[in-house]
C-alpha positions as CSV (number, residue, x, y, z in Angstrom):
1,X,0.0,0.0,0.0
2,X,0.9,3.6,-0.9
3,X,0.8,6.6,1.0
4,X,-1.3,7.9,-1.4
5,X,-3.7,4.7,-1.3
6,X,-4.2,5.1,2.7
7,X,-4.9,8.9,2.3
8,X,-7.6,8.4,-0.6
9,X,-8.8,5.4,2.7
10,X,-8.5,8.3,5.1
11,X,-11.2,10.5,2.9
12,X,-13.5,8.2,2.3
13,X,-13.9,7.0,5.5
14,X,-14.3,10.6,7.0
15,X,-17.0,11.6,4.2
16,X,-18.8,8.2,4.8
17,X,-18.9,8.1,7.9
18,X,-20.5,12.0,7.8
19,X,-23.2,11.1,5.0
20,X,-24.0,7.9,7.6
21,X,-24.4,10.3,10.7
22,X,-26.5,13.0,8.7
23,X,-28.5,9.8,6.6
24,X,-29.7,8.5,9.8
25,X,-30.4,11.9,11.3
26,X,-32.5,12.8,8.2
27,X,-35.0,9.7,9.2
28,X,-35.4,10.5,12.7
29,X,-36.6,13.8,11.3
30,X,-39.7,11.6,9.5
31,X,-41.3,10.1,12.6
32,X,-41.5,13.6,14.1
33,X,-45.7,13.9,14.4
34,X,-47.7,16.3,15.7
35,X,-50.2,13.7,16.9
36,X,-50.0,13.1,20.6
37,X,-49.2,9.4,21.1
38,X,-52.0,7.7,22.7
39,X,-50.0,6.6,25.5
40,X,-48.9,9.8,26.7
41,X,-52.3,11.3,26.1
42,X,-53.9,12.6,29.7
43,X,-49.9,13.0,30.8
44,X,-48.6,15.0,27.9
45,X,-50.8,17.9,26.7
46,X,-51.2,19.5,23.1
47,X,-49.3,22.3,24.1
48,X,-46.6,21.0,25.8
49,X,-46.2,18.3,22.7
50,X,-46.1,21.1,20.5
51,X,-42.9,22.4,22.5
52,X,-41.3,19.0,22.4
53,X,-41.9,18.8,18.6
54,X,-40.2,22.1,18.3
55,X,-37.2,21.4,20.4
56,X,-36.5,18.4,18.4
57,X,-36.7,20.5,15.3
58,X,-34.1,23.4,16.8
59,X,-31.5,20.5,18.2
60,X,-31.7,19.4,14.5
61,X,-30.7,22.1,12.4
62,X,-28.2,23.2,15.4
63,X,-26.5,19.0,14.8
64,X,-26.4,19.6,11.2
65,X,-24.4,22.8,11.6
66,X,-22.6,21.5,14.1
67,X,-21.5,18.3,12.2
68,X,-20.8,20.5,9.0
69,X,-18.4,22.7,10.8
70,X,-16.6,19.3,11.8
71,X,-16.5,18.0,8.4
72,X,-15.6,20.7,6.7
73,X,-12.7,21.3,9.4
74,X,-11.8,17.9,9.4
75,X,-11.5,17.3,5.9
76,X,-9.8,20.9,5.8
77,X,-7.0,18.9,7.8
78,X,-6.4,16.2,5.8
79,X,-6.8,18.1,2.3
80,X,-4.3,20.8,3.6
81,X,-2.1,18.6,5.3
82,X,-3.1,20.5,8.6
83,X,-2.0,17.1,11.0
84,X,1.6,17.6,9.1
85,X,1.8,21.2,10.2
86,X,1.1,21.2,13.9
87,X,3.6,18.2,14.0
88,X,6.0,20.4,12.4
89,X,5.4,22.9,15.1
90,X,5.7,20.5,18.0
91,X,8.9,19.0,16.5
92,X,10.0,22.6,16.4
93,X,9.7,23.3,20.2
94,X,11.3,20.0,21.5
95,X,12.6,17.0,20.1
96,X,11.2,14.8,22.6
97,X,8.6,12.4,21.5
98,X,6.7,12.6,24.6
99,X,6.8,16.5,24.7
100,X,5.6,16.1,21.2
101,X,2.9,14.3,21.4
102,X,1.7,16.1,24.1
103,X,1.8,19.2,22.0
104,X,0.7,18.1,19.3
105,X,-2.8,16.5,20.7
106,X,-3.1,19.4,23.0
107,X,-2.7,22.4,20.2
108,X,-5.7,20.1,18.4
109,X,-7.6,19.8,21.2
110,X,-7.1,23.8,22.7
111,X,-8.1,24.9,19.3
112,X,-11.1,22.8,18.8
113,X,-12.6,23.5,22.4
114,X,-11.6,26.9,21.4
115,X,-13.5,27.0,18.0
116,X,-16.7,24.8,19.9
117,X,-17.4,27.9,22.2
118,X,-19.7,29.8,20.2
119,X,-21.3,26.8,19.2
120,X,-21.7,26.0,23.3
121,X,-22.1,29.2,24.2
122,X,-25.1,29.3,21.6
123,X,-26.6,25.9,22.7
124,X,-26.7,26.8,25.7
125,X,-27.5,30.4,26.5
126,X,-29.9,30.8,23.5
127,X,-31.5,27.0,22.8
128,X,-31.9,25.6,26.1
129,X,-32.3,28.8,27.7
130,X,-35.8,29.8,25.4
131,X,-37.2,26.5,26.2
132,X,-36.7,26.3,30.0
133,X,-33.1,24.4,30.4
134,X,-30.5,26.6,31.3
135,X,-29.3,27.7,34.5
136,X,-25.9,28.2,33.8
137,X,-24.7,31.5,34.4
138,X,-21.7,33.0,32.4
139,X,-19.4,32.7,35.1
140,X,-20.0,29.2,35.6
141,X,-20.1,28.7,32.5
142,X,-16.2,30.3,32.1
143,X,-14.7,28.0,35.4
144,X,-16.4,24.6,33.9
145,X,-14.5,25.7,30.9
146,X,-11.3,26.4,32.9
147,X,-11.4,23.2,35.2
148,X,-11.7,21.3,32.1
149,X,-9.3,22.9,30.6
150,X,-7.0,21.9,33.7
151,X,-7.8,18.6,34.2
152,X,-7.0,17.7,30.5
153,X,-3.6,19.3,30.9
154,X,-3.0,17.0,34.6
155,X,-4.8,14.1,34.1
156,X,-4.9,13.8,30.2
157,X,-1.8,15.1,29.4
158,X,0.2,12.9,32.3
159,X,-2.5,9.7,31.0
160,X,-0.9,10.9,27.5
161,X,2.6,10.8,28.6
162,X,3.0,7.7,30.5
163,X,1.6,6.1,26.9
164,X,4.2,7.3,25.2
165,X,7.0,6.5,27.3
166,X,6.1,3.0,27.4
167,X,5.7,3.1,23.5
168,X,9.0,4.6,23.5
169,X,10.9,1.9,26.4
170,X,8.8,-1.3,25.7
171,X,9.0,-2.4,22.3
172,X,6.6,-5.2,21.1
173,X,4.9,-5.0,24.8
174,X,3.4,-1.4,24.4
175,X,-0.2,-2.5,23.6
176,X,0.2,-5.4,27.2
177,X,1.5,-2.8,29.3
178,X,-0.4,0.6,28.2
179,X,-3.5,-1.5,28.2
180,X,-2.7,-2.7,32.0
181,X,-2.2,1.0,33.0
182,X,-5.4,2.4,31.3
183,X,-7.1,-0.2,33.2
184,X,-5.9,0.7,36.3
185,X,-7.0,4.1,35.7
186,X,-10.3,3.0,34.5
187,X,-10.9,1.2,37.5
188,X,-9.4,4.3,39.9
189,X,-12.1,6.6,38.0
190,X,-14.8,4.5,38.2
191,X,-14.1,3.6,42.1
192,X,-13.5,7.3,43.2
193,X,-15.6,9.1,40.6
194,X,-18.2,10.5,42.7
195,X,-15.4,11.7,45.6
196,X,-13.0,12.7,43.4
197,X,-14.4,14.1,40.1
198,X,-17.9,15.4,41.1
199,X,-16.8,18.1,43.5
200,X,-14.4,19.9,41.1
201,X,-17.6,20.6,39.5
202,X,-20.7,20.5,41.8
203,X,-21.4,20.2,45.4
204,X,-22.7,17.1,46.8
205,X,-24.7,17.0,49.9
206,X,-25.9,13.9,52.3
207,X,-29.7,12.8,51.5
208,X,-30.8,14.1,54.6
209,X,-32.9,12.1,57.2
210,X,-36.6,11.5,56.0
211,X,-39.7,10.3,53.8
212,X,-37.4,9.8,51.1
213,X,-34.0,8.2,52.7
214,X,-36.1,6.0,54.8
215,X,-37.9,4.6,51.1
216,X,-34.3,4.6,49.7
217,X,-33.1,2.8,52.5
218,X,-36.3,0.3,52.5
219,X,-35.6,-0.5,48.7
220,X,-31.9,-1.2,49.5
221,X,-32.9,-3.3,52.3
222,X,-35.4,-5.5,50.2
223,X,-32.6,-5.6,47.3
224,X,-30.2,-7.1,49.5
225,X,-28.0,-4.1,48.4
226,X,-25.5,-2.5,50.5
227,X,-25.5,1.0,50.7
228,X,-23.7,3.8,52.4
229,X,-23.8,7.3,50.3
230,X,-26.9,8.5,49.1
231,X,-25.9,12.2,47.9
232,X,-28.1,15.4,46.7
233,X,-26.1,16.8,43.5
234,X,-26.9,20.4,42.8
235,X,-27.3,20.2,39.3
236,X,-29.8,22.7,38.9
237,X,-26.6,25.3,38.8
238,X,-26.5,24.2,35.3
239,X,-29.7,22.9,33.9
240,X,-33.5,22.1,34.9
241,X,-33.1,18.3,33.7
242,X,-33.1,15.5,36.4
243,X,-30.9,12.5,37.1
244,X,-29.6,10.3,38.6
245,X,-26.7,7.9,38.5
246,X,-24.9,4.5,40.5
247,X,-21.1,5.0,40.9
248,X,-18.7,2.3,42.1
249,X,-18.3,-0.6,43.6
250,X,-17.2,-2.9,46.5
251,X,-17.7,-0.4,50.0
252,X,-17.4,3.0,47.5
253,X,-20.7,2.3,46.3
254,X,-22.9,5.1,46.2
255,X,-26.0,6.9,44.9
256,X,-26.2,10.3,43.6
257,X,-29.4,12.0,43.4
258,X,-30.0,15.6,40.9
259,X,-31.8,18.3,43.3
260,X,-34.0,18.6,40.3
261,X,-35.0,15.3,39.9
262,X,-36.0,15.4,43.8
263,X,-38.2,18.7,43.5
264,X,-39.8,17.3,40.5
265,X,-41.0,13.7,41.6
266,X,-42.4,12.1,44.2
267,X,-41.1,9.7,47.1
268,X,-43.0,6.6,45.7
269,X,-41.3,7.5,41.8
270,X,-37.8,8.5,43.2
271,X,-37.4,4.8,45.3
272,X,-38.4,3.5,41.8
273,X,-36.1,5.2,39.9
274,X,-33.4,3.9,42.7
275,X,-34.6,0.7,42.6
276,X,-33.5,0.8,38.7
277,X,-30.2,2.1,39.0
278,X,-29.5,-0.6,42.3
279,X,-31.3,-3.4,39.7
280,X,-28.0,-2.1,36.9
281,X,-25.8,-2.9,39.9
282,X,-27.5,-6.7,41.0
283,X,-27.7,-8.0,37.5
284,X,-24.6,-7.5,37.5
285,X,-24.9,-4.8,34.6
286,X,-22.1,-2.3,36.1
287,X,-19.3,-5.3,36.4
288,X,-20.1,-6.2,33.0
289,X,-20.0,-2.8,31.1
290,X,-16.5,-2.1,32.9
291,X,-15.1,-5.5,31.7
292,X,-16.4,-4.9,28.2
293,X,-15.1,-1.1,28.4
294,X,-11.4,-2.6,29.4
295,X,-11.5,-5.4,27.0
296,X,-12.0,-2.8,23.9
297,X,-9.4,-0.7,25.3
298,X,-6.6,-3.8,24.8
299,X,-8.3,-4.7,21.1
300,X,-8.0,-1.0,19.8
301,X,-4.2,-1.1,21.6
302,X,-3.3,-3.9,19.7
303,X,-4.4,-3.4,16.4
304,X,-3.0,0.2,17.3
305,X,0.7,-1.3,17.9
306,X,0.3,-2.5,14.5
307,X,0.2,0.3,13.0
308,X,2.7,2.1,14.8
309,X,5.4,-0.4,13.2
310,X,4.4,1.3,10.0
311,X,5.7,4.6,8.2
312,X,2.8,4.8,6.1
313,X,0.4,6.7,8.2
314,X,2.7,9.8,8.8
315,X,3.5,9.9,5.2
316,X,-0.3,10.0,4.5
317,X,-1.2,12.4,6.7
318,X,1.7,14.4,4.5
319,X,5.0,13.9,7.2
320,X,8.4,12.9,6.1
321,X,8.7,11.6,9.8
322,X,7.1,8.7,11.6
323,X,5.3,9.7,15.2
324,X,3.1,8.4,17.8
325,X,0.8,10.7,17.4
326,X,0.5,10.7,13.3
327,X,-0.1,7.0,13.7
328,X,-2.8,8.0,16.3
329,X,-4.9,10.7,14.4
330,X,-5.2,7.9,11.4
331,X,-6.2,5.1,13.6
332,X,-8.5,7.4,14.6
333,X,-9.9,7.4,11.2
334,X,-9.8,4.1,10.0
335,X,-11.3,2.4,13.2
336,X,-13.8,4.4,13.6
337,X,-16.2,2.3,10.7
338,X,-15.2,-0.4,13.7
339,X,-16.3,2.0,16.4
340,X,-19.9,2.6,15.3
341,X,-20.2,-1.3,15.0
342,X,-19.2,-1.9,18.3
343,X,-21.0,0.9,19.5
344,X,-24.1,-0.6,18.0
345,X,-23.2,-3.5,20.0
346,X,-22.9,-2.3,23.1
347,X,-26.2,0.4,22.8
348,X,-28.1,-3.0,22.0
349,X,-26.6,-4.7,24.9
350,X,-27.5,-1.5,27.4
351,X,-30.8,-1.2,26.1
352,X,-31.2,-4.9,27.2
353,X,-30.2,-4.0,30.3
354,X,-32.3,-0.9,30.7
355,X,-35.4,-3.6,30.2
356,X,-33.7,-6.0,32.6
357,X,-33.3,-3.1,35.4
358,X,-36.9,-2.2,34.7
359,X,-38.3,-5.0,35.5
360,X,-35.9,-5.5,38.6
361,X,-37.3,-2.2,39.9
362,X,-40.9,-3.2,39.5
363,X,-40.8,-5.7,41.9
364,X,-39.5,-3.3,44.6
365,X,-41.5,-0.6,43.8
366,X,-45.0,0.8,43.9
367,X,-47.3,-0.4,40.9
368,X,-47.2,1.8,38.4
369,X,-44.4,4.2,39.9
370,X,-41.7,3.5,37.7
371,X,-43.7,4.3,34.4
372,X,-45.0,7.4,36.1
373,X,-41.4,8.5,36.9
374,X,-40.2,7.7,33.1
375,X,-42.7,9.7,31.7
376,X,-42.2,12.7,34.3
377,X,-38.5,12.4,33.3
378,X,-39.7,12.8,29.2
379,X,-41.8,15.3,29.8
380,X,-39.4,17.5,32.0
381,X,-36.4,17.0,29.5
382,X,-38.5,17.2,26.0
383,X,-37.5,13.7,24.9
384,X,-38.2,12.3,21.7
385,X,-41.6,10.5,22.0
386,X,-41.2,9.0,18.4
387,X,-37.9,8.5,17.3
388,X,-37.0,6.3,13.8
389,X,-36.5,3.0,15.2
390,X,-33.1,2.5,13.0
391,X,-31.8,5.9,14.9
392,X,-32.7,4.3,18.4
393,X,-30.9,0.9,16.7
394,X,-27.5,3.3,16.1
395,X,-27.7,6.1,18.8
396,X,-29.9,5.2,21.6
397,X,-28.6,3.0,24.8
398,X,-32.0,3.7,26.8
399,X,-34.9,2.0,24.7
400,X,-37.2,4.6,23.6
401,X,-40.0,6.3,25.9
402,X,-42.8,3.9,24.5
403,X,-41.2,0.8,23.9
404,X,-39.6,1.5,27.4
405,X,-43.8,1.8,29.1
406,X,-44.8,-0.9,26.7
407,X,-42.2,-3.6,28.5
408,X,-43.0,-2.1,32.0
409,X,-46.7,-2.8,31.4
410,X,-46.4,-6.0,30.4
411,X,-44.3,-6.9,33.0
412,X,-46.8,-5.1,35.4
413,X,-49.3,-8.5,34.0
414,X,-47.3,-11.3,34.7
């Protein structure tokens, strides 16, 4: 294979993978109705359908201009030989592959975030704040920015450098030992994520004592499920959306609870929606997505070391000289046909779960709670009553609303 050969690869990957993204965007965009569904009808009204209908419209031609942007600058890169460039930059401030690498990915990724923050700041202070989201001020809106902005630089950038170094010392072990470290990581964020991670952003407060820790506590109790933390998350700093989330494992298990989504449900559908996320946890579902997460990490790092051997993908990308990070940028490209495969995969497998958690929640819960809470949560956050069933087959990892009350009710009868 030619340099040439893999660059022509390069391009029509890119532009196939964009006319996928915006084909299947285009037929979730024929299932949009203004007929109330049925099921919703008594729950939903005409009005409030109407503003649904109108935010799925908006988000639309927002992701079309968004994605365009990205093609166009993508494509720009390749084209122009824009990867070539800012290696030629880094290789002119050190000679140190590490150092290079880390300059390289982090002019990219400064002057992407850079270039994304009119597109955020519009999203966010103009689209969700006319239909009732936003709660972000500017100045929180500026730190989130700059703690992100630091925690790349600390976390990503040291993440960044210990991966080269061993692809510099180790040889034919790279993809063995960077694939034990990421793990190790993996497993460090997802056991201190809630005590470590969540506070640099948002303040978390005990569940105090009550109508609603005592049901939390009662569902826990009848789950077998051991429980210590049960935190109130004050997410309404940013947005008016609810949620709620499960985080680690062993003793650092714990439960974190959006103030939104307690001031907008009741005690009866908040123990249900607990009962959900403890059901994720006893089937098992938590274990098995972190496995499945760490066992795609050492595929992509071995096919990856393959391709590091090679001089070919710097010489695509328009280099005279091999590098990590050229050989990263068009692994990128090439596995990400892979990447939507897999991620098809996996959404099909977490939808499965979704169902399986469902109907572990039902039998700890009130009858009819959970369903009630589900369609509180869609009505709060606008959700997409009808969306194309192949987009929900590519994109979704919750089953759709419907399908979602359909399973519950059925199970409800058995």
């Amino acid at each position: 294979m030619t340099p040439q050969i893999l660059f022509n690869i390069l391009l029509i990957i890119t532009i196939a993978g964009f006319a996928f993204d915006q084909w299947i965007g285009y037929l979730n965009t024929t299932t949009w109705s203004n007929i109330l569904p049925d099921a919703l009808k008594g729950f939903y009204d005409e009005q409030t359908y109407s503003k649904q209908q109108d935010y799925e419209r908006v988000n639309y031609r927002f992701g079309l201009f968004s994605d365009v942007l990205s093609f166009v600058a993508i494509m720009g890169m390749l084209i122009f030989g824009g990867f070539a460039w800012i290696d030629g930059v880094a290789r002119m401030f050190s000679g140190f592959a590490i150092l290079q690498a880390m300059l390289f990915f982090g002019i990219i990724a400064f002057a992407s975030d850079i270039l994304s923050i009119p597109l955020d700041v519009y999203h966010t202070f103009v689209i969700e704040e006319s239909f009732g989201f936003n709660k972000t001020t500017p100045r929180t809106f500026i730190l989130d920015k700059l703690k992100g902005w630091i925690l790349a630089v600390f976390v990503g950038g040291g993440l960044l450098a210990l991966i080269v170094f061993i692809y510099e010392k180790s040889g034919a072990w790279f993809w063995i030992l960077a694939w034990a470290c990421i793990s190790v990581f993996t497993l460090f964020i997802s056991y201190f994520y809630t005590t470590l991670l969540v506070p640099i952003f948002n303040k978390l407060t005990p569940l105090p004592a009550g109508e609603l820790r005592d049901a939390i506590e009662k569902v826990a109790v009848r789950a077998d499920f051991s429980l210590k933390d049960i935190s109130i998350m004050d997410g309404s700093k940013r947005s008016s959306r609810g949620n709620a989330y499960f985080s680690g494992f062993g003793r650092k298990k714990s439960i974190v609870l959006f103030d939104t989504l307690v001031n907008e449900h009741s005690v009866d559908e908040l123990a249900a929606i607990l009962a959900h996320e403890i059901g994720h946890y006893k089937k098992k579902h938590v274990l098995k997505g972190l496995l499945s997460g760490i066992m795609q990490t050492g595929i992509v790092l071995f096919v990856l070391s393959l391709l590091l051997k090679s001089s070919l993908p710097a010489a695509a990308l328009g280099s005279s000289v091999s590098s990590f990070h050229l050989s990263v940028i068009a692994f990128g490209i090439l596995y990400s046909p892979v990447s939507l495969v897999l991620g098809i995969v996996f959404n099909v497998i977490s939808r499965k779960h979704e169902y399986e958690a469902d109907r572990f929640a039902i039998g700890l819960s009130k009858p009819g709670a959970l369903a009630e809470a589900l369609k509180r949560l869609s009505l709060k956050n606008l959700s997409n009553l009808t969306p194309h069933p192949w987009y929900v087959y590519v994109h979704y990892s919750h089953p759709a609303l419907l399908q979602r009350l359909a399973a519950i009710d059925k199970a409800d009868t058995l």
